[in-house]
N, C-alpha and C positions, 0 to 999 in steps of 0.2 A: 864499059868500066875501064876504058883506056887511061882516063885521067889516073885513077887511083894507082894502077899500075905504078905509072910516072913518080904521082908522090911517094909510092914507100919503094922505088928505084931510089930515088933524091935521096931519101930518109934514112935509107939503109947505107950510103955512100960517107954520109957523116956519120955513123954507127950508133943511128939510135940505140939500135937494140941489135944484141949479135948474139945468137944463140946457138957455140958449139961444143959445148960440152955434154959429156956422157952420162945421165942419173946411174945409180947402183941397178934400178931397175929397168934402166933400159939395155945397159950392159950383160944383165944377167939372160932377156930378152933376145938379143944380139945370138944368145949361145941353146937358146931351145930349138929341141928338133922340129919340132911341131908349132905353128905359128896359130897364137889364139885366134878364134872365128870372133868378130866382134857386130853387136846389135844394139843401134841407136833405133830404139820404139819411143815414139815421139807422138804428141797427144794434142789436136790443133783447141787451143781455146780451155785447155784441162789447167784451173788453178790446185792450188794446196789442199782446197779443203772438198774438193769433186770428190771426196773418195772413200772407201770405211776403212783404210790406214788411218789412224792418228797419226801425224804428222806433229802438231804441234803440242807442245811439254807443257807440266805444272812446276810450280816452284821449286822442286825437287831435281825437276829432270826431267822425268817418266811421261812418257807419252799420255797425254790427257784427249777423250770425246768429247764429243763438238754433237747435238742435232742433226747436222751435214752428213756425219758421218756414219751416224743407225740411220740416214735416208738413201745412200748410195750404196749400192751394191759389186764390189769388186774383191772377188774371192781370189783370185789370179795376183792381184796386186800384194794382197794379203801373204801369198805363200812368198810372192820373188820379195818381198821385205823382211821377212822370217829368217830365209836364207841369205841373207845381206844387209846391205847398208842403206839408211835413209838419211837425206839433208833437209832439215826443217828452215834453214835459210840459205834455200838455193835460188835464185835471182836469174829472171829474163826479162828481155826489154817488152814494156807493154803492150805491143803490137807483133803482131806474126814475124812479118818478112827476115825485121830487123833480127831476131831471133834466128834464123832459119840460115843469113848470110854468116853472122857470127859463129855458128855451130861448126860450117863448111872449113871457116879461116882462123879461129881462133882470135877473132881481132872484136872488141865492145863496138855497137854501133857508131859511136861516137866517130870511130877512127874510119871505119870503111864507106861511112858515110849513104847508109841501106836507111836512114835512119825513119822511116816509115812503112806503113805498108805499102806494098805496090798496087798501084790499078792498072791492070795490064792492057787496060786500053786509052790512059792519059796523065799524066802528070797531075798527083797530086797532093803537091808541099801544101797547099794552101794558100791565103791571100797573102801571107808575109813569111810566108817558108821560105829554106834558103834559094837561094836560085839554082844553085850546082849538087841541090845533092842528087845521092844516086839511083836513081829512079828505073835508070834503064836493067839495075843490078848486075849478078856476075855473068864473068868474061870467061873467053875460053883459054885467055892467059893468065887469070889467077891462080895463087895459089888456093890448094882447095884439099883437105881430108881425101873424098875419094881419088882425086887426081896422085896424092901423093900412095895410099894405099895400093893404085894399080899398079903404079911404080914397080913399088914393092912385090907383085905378084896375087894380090886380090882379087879375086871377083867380086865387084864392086853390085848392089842391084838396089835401087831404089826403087820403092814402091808406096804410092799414094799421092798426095802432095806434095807438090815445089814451092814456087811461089819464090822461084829466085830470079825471077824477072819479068822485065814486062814484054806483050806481042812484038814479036819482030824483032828483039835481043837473042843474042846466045842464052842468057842462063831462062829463056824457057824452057829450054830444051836441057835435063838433066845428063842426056847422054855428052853435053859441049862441056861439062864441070868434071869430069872425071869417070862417069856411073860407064858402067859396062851394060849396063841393063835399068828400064824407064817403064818399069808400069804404071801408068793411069796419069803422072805426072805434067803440069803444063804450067802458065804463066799464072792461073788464078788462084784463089785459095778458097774461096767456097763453092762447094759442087753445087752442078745443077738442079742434081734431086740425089737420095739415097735411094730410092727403090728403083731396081731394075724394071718393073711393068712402067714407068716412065722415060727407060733407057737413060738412067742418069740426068737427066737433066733432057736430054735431046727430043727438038720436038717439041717443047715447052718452050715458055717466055722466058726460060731462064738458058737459053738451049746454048749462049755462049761461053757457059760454064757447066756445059756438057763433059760429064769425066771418059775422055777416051782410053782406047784400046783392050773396053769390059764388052766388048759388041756378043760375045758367045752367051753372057748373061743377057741380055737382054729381052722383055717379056719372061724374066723368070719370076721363081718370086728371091731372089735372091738380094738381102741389102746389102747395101756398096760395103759395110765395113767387112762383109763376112765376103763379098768379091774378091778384098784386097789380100785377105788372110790365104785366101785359094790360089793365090795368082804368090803370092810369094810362098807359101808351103811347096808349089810345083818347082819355085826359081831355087831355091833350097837342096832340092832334093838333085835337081841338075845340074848344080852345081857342088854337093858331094857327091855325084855320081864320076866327076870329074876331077875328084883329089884334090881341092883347090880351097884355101882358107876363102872367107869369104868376109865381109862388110855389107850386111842389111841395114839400112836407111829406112824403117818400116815408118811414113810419116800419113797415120791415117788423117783422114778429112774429118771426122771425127773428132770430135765433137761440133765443129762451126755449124753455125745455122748456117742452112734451113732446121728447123729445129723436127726434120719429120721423127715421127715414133716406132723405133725398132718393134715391126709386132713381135718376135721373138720374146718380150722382156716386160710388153705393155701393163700386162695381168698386176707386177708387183707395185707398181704406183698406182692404177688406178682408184684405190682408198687414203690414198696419200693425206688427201685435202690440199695437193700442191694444182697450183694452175696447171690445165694442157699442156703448154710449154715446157714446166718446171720436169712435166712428167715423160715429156718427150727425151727433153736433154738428161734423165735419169736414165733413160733406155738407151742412150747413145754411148753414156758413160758404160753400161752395163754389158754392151756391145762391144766395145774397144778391150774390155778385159776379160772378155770371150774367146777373143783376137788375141792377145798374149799367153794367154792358157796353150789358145791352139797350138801359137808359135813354140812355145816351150816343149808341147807335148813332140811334136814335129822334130823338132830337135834333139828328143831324148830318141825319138825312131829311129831317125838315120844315124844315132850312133856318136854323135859329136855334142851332145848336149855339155859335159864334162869341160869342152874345150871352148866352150860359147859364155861370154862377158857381155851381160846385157847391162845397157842405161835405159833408164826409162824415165821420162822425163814429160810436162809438156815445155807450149813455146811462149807461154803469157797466161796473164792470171785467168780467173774464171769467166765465164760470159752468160753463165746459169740465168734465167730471163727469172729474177726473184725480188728483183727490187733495182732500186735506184744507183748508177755507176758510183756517187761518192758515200752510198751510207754504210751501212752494213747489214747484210742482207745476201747475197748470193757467194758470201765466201765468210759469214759471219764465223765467230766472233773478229775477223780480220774484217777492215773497213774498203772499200772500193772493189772493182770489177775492173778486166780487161780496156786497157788502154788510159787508165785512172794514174793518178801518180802516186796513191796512198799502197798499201803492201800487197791485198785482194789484187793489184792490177799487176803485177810484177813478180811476187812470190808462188813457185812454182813446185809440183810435187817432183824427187830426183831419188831413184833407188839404184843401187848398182849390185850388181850380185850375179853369181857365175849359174848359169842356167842348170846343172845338175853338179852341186857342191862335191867336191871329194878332194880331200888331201895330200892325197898320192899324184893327182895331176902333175905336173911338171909344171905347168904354167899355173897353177894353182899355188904350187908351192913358193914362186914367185909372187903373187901378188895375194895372199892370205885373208882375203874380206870375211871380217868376222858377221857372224848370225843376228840378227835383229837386234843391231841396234842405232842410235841417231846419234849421228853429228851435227851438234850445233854451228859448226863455223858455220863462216860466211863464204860462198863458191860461186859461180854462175856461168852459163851457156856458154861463153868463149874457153872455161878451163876445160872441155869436153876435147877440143883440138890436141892440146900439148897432151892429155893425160893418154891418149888413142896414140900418138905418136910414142910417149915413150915404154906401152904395153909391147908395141909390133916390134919396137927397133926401130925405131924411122927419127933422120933426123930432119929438120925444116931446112929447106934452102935457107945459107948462109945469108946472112943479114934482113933476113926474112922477120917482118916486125907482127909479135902477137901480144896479145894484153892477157892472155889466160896464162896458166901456172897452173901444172900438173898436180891432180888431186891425189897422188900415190897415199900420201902420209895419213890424209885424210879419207882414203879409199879402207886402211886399217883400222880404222876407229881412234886415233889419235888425233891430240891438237899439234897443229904446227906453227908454234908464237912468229915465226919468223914471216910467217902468209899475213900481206895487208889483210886488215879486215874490210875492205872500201870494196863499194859497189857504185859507177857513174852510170845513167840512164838520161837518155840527153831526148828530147823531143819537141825539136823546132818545127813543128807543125800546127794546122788547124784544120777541116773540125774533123774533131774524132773526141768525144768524151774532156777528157783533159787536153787542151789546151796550150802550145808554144811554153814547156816547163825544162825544168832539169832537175832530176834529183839525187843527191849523193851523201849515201851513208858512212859512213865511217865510226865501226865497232859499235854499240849502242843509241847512236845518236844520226838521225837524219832528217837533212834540209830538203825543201822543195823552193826552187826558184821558178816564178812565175814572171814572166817577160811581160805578160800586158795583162794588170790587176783587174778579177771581175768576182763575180758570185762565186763558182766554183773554187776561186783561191781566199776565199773570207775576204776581200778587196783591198786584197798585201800582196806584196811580192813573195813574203817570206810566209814560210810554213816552220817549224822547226819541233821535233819528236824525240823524246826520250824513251825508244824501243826496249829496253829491259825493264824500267817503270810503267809504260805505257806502251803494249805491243798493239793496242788497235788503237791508236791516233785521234784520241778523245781528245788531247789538251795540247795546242800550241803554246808554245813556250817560245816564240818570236820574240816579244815584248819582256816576258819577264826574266830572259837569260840572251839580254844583248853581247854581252861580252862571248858566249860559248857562238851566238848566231853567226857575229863577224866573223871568228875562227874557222867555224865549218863551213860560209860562203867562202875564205878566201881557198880553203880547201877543194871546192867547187871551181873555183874559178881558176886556180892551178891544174887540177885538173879536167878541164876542158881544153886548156891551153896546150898541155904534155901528148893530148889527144888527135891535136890540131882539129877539134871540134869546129863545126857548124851554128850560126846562131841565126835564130828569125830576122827578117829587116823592120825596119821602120814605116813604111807602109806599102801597099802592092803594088808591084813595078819599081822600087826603089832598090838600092845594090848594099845599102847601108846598111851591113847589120849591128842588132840592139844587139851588145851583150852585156852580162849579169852584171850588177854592182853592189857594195860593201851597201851593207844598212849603216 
């Protein structure tokens, strides 16, 4: 990732962006005795509607049910939303990786250029993907969340999935990004198997996506998600055994197919009348928030729960095996699935809330997250960077360039008019579902630019949605609001530019790339 280095070296020197001033809250941060423990639980392939949270509101407001959500069972998610806050339009890019780099840097895929997933054993942009982008992922000179947390005095411990690079790069190896500690973590992103009587994957046809260093479980009956929760409850405990704030990175593999079925959970779906599948990845779901329970309970044991700010988030929309990636159907009533450019593929569930509330905290009393309720704004996976930074006190290397903005205001249950409401999701790639697109919201209204017109894009370039009218993307209004269209492409096209974005070429092997243009 030497290149990227260089450009935001270059980019920082003409002062893109220079970020050194001090928030209220991170000044007040600066002066606590006690430095918050923080937990990024992270959920691979978990869209908005995975969950029996309501997530998404009726015309009033008020958290409205979905079918989705009397099907899934997450009692754990249910309490940490109760005691906090949830974003109905929180935003990740529709593929893992790109997701996964952004969280580390603070920076939209666009800019660091991760802007796919990685195949950690080949390059691949596709036939007219860019030719430079970043493939190899992160460096051990990036800037990176844990790197700067150790900084600071963190015990850094990642545990589960990486996926921030490919074989034979530094960022496979989580310990080269900052982690003090790498359980199970490596360059792929879907394990070999979940059940330990298969030793994760090892041994199997699947055995190069063997999750290492569970070897003690193996031949047990232990499944990987309830592995990961063991393996970081011990890294927890030894690491407050040693007085030391900590930063858990908890990124189970969970949910990605393989879609095996937690026998733990099997009994509650099997009358579902949902497919095998549907009923597998309900047991997976039902697994991961098994996994947060435990963590929580864990954390009120050793005594720090009090001092512990969890996110909980996933890294892309849903992948539920229910139907087809553009209809609606596995993340209904929202339209599309995981790696789609419609909301299903991009719209992600984001709860934040202090693992055992109380308002005598000191660090509590600083950042106040009121009890169940929803923020409407608009946020996404890069504000996770700045918002971590200015809970700790940490300030970013100087002229250190990010596209997130600290979610403090909106962490209270306030709006903040002054926050763009834009979201850019850039994916000059092919094949994966959707197709060499780009899509950019701004406040109720968003485009989808399609580079090379086909079926999936109704055989236009242009897609164009009026999200408060229309939240599940029944009716393009391309054709019948040309004037708002040009507005929100040149909006797009600015900001890809501001991005120094990436754009597919004109055909493979060619250096030329297409990019967007004005209807």
């Amino acid at each position: 990732m030497n290149s990227r280095v260089l450009r935001l070296s270059a980019l920082a020197a003409v002062c893109f962006l220079v970020l050194s001033s001090v928030s209220p809250l991170k000044a007040a941060k600066l002066n606590a005795k006690q430095p918050p423990n923080i937990v990024v639980f992270l959920v691979d392939d978990m869209g908005v509607m995975d969950t029996s949270v309501p997530f998404l509101t009726d015309a009033e407001g008020n958290p409205k049910r979905y079918p989705l959500n009397d099907y899934y069972i997450t009692p754990n998610m249910e309490r940490l939303a109760k005691q906090g806050i949830r974003f109905n339009n929180f935003y990740a890019m529709s593929v893992c990786s790109p997701t996964r780099v952004s969280i580390l840097t603070g920076q939209n895929a666009a800019r660091h250029h991760t802007t796919n997933w990685i195949n950690p054993a080949k390059n691949n942009k596709g036939p007219k993907g860019p030719p430079n982008w970043d493939w190899e992922g992160l460096s051990k000179e990036d800037v990176t969340l844990p790197r700067l947390l150790q900084k600071k005095g963190y015990r850094t411990i990642h545990v589960g999935k990486g996926h921030f690079g490919a074989d034979g790069f530094p960022g496979a190896e989580p310990l080269n990004l900052g982690f003090n500690v790498n359980i199970a973590g490596a360059a792929f992103g879907a394990p070999g198997s979940y059940y330990a009587e298969k030793k994760y994957g090892l041994g199997t046809r699947r055995a190069h996506h063997a999750v290492p260093g569970l070897d003690k479980y193996h031949g047990t009956d232990t499944f990987l998600t309830e592995a990961l929760t063991l393996e970081a409850d011990a890294a927890l405990a030894e690491t407050v055994k040693q007085k030391q704030p900590f930063f858990l990175y908890m990124a189970h593999y969970a949910v990605h197919a393989p879609f095996d079925s937690d026998p733990r959970f099997a009994d509650h779906y099997k009358d579902s009348g949902k497919p095998k599948n549907a009923q597998a990845f309900a047991t997976l779901i039902e697994g991961m928030d098994k996994s947060l329970g435990d963590i929580m309970q864990q954390l009120e044991k050793l005594g720090v729960a009090e001092n512990t700010l969890i996110f909980f988030l996933g890294d892309n929309g849903s992948d539920a095996p229910l139907g087809h990636q553009h209809a609606v159907a596995c993340a209904a009533p929202l339209r599309g699935k995981k790696g789609a450019h419609y909301e299903g593929g991009m719209r992600v569930p984001f709860i934040a809330a202090w693992a055992k509330p109380n308002p005598d905290n000191e660090n509590q009393q600083q950042l106040p997250i009121p009890a169940d309720v929803i923020q409407t704004q608009v946020a996404a996976v890069y504000d996770i960077f700045p918002t971590i930074l200015d809970i700790t006190g940490i300030l970013p290397p100087q002229g250190y360039i990010m596209d997130g903005l600290p979610l403090d205001q909106l962490l209270l249950g306030e709006q903040d008019h002054s926050r763009p409401q834009t979201f850019l999701m850039n994916y000059p790639h092919s094949p994966h579902r959707s197709n060499y697109f780009t899509v950019y919201r701004d406040g109720d209204w968003k485009v989808i630019y399609h580079y090379f017109p086909s079926e999936e894009s109704e055989g236009s370039h242009y897609q164009l949605y009026n999200l408060a009218k229309d939240p599940f993307e029944q009716h393009n209004l391309a054709k019948s609001k040309p004037k708002k269209l040009k507005q929100m492409m040149q909006a797009l096209i600015d900001s890809m530019q501001a991005h120094h974005a990436q754009y597919p070429v004109e055909a493979e092997g060619s250096t030329k790339p297409v990019k967007p243009k004005l209807p």
